[in-house]
C-alpha positions as CSV (number, residue, x, y, z in Angstrom):
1,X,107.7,78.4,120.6
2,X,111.6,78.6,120.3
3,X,113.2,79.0,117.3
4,X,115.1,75.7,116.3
5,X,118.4,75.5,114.7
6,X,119.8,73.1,112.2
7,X,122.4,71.9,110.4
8,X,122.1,69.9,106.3
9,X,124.7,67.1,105.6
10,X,124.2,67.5,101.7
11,X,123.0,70.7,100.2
12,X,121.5,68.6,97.0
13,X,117.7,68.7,96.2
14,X,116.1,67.6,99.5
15,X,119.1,69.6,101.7
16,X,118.3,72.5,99.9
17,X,114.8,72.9,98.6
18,X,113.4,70.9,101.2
19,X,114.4,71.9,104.7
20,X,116.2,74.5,103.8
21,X,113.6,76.1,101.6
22,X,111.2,75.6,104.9
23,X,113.9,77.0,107.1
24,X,113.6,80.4,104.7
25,X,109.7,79.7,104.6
26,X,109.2,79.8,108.3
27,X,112.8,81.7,110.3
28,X,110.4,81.4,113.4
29,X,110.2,77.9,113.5
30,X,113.8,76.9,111.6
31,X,117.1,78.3,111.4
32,X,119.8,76.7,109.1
33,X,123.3,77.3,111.1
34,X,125.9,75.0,109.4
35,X,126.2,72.8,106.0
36,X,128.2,70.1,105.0
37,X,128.4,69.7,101.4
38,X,131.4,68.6,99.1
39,X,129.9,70.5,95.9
40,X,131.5,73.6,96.7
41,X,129.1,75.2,94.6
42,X,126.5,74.1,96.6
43,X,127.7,74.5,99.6
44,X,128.2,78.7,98.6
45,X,125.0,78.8,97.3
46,X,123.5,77.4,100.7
47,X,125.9,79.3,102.7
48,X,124.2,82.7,100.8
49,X,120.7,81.4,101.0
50,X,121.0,80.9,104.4
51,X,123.8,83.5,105.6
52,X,125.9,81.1,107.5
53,X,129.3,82.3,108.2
54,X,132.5,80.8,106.5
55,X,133.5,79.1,109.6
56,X,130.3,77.0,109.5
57,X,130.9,75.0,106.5
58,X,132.2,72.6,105.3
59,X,133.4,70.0,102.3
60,X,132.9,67.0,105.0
61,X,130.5,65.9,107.3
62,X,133.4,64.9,109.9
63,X,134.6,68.3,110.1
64,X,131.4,69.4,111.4
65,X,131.1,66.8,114.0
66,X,134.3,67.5,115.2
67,X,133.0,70.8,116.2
68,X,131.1,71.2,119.1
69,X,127.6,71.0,119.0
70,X,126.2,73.6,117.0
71,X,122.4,73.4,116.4
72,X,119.9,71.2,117.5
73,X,118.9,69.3,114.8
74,X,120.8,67.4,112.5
75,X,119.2,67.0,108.8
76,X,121.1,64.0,106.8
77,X,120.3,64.1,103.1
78,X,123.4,62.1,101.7
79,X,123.3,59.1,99.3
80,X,121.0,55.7,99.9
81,X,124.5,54.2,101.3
82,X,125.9,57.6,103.3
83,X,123.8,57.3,106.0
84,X,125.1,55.4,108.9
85,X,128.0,57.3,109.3
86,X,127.0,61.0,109.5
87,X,124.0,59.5,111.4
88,X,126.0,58.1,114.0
89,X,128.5,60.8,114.8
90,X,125.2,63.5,114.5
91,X,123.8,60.6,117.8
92,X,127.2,61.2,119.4
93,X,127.2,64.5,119.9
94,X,123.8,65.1,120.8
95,X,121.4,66.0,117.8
96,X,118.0,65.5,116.7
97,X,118.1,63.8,113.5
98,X,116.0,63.5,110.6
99,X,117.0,60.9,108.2
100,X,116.2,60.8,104.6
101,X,114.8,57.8,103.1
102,X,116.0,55.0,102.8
103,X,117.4,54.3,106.1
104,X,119.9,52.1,104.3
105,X,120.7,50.4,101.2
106,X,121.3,47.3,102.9
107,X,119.2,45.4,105.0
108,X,122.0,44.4,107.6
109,X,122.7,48.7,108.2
110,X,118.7,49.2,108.7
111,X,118.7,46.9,111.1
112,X,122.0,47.8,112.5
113,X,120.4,51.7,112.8
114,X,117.6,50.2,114.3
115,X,119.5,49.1,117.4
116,X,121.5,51.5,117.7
117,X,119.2,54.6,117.1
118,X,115.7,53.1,118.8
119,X,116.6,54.1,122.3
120,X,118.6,57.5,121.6
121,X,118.0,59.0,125.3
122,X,115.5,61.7,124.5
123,X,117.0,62.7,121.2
124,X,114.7,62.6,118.2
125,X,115.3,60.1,115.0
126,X,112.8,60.5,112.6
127,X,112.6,58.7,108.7
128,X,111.7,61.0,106.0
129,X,108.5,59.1,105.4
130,X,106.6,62.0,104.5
131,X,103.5,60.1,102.8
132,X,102.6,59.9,106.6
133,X,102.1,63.5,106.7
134,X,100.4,64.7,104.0
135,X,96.3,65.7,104.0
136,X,95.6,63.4,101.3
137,X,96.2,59.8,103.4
138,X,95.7,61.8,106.6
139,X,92.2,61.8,105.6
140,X,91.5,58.3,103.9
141,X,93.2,57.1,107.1
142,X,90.4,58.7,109.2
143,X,87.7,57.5,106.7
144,X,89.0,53.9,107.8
145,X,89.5,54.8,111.2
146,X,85.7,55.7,111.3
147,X,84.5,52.9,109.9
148,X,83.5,54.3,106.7
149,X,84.2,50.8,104.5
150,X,83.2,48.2,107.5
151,X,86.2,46.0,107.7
152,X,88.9,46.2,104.9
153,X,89.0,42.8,102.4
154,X,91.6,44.1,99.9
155,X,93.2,47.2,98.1
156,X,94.7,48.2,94.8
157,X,97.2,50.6,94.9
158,X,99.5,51.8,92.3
159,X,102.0,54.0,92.4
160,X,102.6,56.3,88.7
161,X,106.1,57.6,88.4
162,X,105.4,59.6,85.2
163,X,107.7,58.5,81.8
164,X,109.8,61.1,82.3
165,X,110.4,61.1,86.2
166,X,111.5,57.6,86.0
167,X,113.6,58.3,83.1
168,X,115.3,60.8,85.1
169,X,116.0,58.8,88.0
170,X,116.0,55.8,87.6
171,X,117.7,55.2,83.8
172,X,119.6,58.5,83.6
173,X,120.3,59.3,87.0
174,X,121.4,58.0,90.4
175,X,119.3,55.2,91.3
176,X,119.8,53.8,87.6
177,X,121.9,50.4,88.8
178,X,120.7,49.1,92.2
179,X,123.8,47.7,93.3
180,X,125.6,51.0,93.6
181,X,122.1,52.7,94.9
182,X,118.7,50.9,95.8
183,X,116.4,48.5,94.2
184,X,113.5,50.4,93.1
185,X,111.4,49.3,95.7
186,X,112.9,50.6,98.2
187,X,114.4,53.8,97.0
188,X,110.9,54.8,95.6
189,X,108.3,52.6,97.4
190,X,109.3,52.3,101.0
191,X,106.9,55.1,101.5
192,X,104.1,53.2,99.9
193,X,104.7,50.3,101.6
194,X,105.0,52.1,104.8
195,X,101.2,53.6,103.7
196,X,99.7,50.2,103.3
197,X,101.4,48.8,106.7
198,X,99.2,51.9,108.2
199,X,96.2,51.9,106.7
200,X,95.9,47.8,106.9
201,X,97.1,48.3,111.1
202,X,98.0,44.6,110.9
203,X,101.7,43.3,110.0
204,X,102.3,41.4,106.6
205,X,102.2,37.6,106.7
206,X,103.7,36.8,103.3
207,X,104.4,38.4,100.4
208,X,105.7,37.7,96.5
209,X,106.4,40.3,93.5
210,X,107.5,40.4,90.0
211,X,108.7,42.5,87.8
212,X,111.5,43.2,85.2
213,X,113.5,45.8,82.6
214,X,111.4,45.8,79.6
215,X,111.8,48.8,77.5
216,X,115.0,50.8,78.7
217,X,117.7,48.5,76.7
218,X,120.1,48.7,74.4
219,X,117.8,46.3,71.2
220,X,115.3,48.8,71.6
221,X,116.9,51.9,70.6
222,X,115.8,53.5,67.9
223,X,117.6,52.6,64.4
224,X,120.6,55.1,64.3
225,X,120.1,56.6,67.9
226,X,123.4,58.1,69.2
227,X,124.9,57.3,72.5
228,X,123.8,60.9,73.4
229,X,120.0,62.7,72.3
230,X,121.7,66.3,71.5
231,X,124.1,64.3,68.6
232,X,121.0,64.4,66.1
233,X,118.6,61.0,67.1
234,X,116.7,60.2,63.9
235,X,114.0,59.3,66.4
236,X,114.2,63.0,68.3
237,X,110.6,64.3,67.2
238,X,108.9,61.0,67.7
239,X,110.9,59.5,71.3
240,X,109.4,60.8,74.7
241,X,112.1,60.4,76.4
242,X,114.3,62.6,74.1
243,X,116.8,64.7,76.6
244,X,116.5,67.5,74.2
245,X,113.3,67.7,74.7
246,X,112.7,66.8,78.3
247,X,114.8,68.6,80.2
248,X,114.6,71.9,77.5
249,X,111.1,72.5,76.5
250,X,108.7,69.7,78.2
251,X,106.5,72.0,81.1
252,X,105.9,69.3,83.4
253,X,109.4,68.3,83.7
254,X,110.7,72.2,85.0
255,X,111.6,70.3,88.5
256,X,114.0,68.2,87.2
257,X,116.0,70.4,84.9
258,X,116.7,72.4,87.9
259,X,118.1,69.4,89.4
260,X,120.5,68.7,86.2
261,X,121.8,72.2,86.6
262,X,122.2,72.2,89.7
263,X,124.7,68.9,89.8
264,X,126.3,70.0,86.3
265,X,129.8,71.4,87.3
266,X,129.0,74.1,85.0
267,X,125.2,74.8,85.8
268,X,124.7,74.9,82.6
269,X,121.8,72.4,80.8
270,X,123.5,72.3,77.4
271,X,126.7,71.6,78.9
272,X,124.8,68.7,81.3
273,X,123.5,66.9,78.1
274,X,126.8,67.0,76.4
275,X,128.7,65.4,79.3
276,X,126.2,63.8,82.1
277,X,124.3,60.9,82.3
278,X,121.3,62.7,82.5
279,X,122.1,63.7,78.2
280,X,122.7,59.9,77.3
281,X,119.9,57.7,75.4
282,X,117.8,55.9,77.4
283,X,118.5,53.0,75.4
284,X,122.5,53.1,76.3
285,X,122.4,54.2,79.5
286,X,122.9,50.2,81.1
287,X,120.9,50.6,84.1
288,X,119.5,47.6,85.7
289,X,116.4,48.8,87.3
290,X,113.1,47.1,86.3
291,X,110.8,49.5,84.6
292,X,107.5,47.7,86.2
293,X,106.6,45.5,88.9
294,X,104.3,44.4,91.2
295,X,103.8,43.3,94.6
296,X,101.2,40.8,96.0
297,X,100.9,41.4,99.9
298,X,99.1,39.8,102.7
299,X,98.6,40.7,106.1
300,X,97.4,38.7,109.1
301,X,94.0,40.1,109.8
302,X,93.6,38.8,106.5
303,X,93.6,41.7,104.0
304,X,95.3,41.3,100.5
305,X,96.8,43.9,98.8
306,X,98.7,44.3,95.2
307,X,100.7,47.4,95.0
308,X,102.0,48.3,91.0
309,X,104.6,50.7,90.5
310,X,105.3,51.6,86.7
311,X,107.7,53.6,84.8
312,X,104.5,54.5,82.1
313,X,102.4,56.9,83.2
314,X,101.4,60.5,81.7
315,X,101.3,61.9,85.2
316,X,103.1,61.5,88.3
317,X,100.1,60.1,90.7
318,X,99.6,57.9,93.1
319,X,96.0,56.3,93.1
320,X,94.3,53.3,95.1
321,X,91.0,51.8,95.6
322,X,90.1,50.2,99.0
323,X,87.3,47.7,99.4
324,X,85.4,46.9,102.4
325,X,82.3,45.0,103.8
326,X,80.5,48.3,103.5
327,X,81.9,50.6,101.1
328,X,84.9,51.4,98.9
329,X,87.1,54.1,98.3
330,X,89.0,55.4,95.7
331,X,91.3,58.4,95.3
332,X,93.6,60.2,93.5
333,X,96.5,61.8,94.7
334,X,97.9,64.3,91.7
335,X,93.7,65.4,91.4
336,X,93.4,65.9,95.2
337,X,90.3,63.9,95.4
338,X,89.1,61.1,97.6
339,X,85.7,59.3,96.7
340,X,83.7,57.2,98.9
341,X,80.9,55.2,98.0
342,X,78.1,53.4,100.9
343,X,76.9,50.2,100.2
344,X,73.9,50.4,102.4
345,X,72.3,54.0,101.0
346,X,74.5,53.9,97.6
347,X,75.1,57.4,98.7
348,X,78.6,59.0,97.2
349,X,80.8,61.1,98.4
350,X,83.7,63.1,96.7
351,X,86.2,65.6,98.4
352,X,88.6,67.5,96.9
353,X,91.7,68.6,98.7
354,X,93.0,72.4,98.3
355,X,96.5,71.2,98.8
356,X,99.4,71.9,96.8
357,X,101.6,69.3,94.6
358,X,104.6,70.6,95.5
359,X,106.6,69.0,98.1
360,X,105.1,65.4,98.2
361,X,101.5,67.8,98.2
362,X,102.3,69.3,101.6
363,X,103.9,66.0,103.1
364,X,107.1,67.6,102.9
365,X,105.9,70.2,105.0
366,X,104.2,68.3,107.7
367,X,107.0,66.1,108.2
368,X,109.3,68.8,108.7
369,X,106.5,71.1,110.5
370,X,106.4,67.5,113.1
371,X,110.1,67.3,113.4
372,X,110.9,71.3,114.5
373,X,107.7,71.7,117.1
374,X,108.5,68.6,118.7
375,X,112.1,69.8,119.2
376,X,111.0,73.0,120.4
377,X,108.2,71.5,122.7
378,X,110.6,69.2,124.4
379,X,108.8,66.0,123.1
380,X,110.8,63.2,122.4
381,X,108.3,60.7,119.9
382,X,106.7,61.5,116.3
383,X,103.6,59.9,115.0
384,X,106.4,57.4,112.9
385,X,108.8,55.3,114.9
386,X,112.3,54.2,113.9
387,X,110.5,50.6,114.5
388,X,107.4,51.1,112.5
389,X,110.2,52.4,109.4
390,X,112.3,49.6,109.7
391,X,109.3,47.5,109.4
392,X,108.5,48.8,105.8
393,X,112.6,48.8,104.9
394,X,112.2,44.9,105.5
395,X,109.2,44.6,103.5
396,X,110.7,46.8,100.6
397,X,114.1,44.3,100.5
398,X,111.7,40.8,101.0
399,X,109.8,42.0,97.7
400,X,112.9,42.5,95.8
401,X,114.1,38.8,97.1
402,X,110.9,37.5,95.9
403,X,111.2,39.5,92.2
404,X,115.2,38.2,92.0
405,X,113.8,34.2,93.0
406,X,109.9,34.4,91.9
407,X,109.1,32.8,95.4
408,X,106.4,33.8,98.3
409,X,108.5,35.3,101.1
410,X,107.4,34.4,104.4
411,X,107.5,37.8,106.1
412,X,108.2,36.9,109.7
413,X,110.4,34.5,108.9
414,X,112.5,36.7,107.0
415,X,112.4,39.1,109.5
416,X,113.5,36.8,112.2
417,X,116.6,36.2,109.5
418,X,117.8,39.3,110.2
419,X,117.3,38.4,114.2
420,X,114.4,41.2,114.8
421,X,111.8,39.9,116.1
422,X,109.2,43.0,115.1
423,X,105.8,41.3,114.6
C-alpha cells in the first residue's frame, strides 16, 4: 500500500495530536508534507515534529492553496465557523479532505457543503465522526445487526462530559458562548446523534429537548471568589472546578493542561491562569452554554429515544441502555464493557473491550486508519457519507430550536425548510 501524504490546516489539538501524531505513529501509511497554522509556535513545533521544510508552511491556509498541489490529502482542523473556506479551495485543487466536526456552525453552510462537496468527482470528503469507528459501537452495532434484542422499542443514552472537561470547554474555553462557536449540541453531540441515527437505521420523525445554564453563573460564586482562581478564592480547597487545582495537580485532567500550554503565548501554565480564560472563575466567565439538557427523539419505525448530556459527571463516559422485544443491552464506554441480557434463556453476557481511552478509545484511529487506505486503494466512498453527516448536523440544530422555543420539531419538515429533501 502507498504511502499517503497530507497536509493540516490548524496545527491545534486535533491537527497535531491527532493526525499528526498518527502520521508519526504509522510513516507507512501517512506522511505530513505541509501545515498551515497562524500560531507560529505551533506551526515550528509541527514543522520539527514532522520535518517539513520552511518552504512548506505557512501562517495562512490561502498561501498553501495557492501552491500547487502538494499532497494528497487535505486535513482541516480550523474553528466550528473556518470550515467552508479552506474546505472549498482544498476541493479546487484536487484533495481528499477530512473535515473536522462540525461541518458548520450554521445550518445554511452544512447544507451549502452538502451540495457542493456530495458529488466531489472521485475525491474523498469525510466528517470526523469518529464514534462510527471505534470497537465499542462497532460491536453493539453488530449485536443489533444480529438480532440479539429482537426489534428495538427504545434507548437511553447519555452522554457524561466529566465536571472538569466541560468546565474546560465549554465555560472556560472556546465553545463557552454559542453564538461565536456552537450550541452544545452540536459541537459535542453531533457524534451522538449521528450514533443513534445508526444504530435505530430509521430517520427521526420528530423531536423536542430541554435544557438550560444552571450552575455556571455569576449568583453562584462563591462569597468573595475573585474574577481569577490563582488571586486567593476563599472557596479554593472546597470548589472542583478550582483552576489551580485542575489544570495543576488534578490526574485526570493531564490532557487538558497540555492543551492550555499549548495555546498560552508563553507555554507556560502559571502564566495561562494569570492571563487566559481558561484561569478565570467559573462563575465570571459569562458563557451561555447550558450545563444540562436533554433530548426526546422519535424515529419512524417507531423507536423512542432520550439522549442526556450533562456537565456533572465524575468521569468522562458515555453509557446507554437499549431495549428490545428480546433482550436489552447496556454498556459502558470509559469501562469498555458491553452487557447483554436474553429474555428467552435469562442468559447474560458481558464483554470487555481491550481498547485504549485515548483518542475517542481507538475511534480516532479507525477514522483516520479508513481515510488513508481508502486514498491509497483508489476507493472513492467511506462507511459515513457527507449525506448521512448532514443528516445528524440537522438533527443537532432542530434540538437546539426546540430547547430555545420548548416545541416538538417536526423533523422532515424542518429539513425540507432548509430545501433538502433527505428522508
Amino acid at each position: 500500500m502507498k504511502t499517503v501524504t497530507g497536509v493540516v490546516i490548524g496545527a491545534g489539538d486535533r491537527g497535531r495530536n491527532v493526525y499528526g501524531q498518527y502520521a508519526l505513529e504509522h510513516p507507512q501509511e501517512l506522511q505530513m508534507v505541509a501545515v498551515a497554522e497562524p500560531d507560529p509556535q505551533r506551526r515550528r513545533e509541527f514543522q520539527a515534529l514532522h520535518h517539513i521544510p520552511d518552504e512548506r508552511c505557512f501562517a495562512e491556509y490561502e498561501a498553501l492553496f495557492r501552491q500547487p498541489r502538494l499532497a494528497d490529502a487535505a486535513f482541516i482542523c480550523t474553528q466550528d465557523g473556518m470550515h467552508y473556506d479552506p474546505a472549498y479551495l482544498a476541493k479546487q485543487k484536487g484533495y481528499h479532505i477530512l473535515l473536522e466536526k462540525p461541518i458548520s456552525n450554521s445550518p445554511e453552510e452544512c447544507v451549502r457543503i452538502w451540495k457542493d462537496f456530495d458529488d466531489t468527482g472521485g475525491q474523498l470528503f469525510a466528517v470526523s465522526h469518529v464514534l462510527r469507528y471505534t470497537p465499542f459501537f462497532l460491536q453493539i452495532k453488530q449485536m443489533l445487526d444480529q438480532g440479539m434484542v429482537g426489534r428495538i422499542t427504545n434507548m437511553e443514552y447519555a452522554e457524561n462530559i466529566g465536571f472538569y472537561h466541560f468546565a474546560h470547554s465549554y465555560v472556560r474555553g472556546h465553545w463557552a458562548d454559542s453564538t461565536t462557536s456552537s450550541p452544545l449540541i452540536l459541537a459535542k453531540s453531533c457524534h451522538d446523534l449521528d450514533i443513534l441515527r445508526w444504530l435505530v437505521g430509521c430517520p427521526v420523525e420528530s423531536l423536542s429537548a430541554s435544557g438550560s445554564l444552571l450552575e455556571f453563573r455569576a449568583e453562584n460564586a462563591p462569597a468573595g471568589a475573585p474574577e481569577r482562581c490563582i488571586d486567593g478564592c476563599p472557596a479554593e480547597d472546597s470548589c472542583p472546578y478550582n483552576a489551580v487545582r485542575l489544570y495543576g495537580w488534578f490526574r485526570p485532567n493531564s490532557f487538558l493542561r497540555r492543551i492550555v500550554e499549548m495555546e498560552d503565548e508563553q507555554h507556560n501554565l502559571d502564566h495561562a491562569l494569570r492571563s487566559s480564560d481558561y484561569g478565570r472563575c467559573v462563575y465570571h466567565c459569562g458563557n451561555n452554554v447550558p450545563d444540562h439538557l436533554a433530548v426526546r427523539l422519535h424515529f419512524t419505525n417507531q423507536v423512542d429515544v432520550v439522549l442526556t448530556v450533562t456537565a456533572f459527571s465524575s468521569r468522562i463516559t458515555r453509557t446507554l441502555r437499549i431495549q428490545g422485544t428480546r433482550g436489552e443491552i447496556t454498556a459502558d464506554m470509559d469501562r469498555n464493557t458491553i452487557s447483554s441480557v436474553d429474555f428467552a434463556t435469562m442468559r447474560s453476557n458481558k464483554i470487555r473491550l481491550d481498547v485504549d481511552r485515548e483518542g475517542h478509545f481507538g475511534g480516532d484511529k479507525g477514522l483516520t486508519h479508513s481515510f488513508v487506505s481508502r486514498i491509497a486503494q483508489g476507493q472513492t466512498t467511506l462507511p459515513t457519507s457527507l449525506k448521512q453527516s448532514l443528516e445528524s448536523h440537522l438533527m443537532a440544530f432542530a434540538a437546539e430550536q426546540s430547547r430555545r422555543e420548548n416545541r416538538v420539531i417536526d423533523f422532515p419538515q424542518f429539513v425540507r425548510s432548509y430545501g433538502v429533501e433527505l428522508l
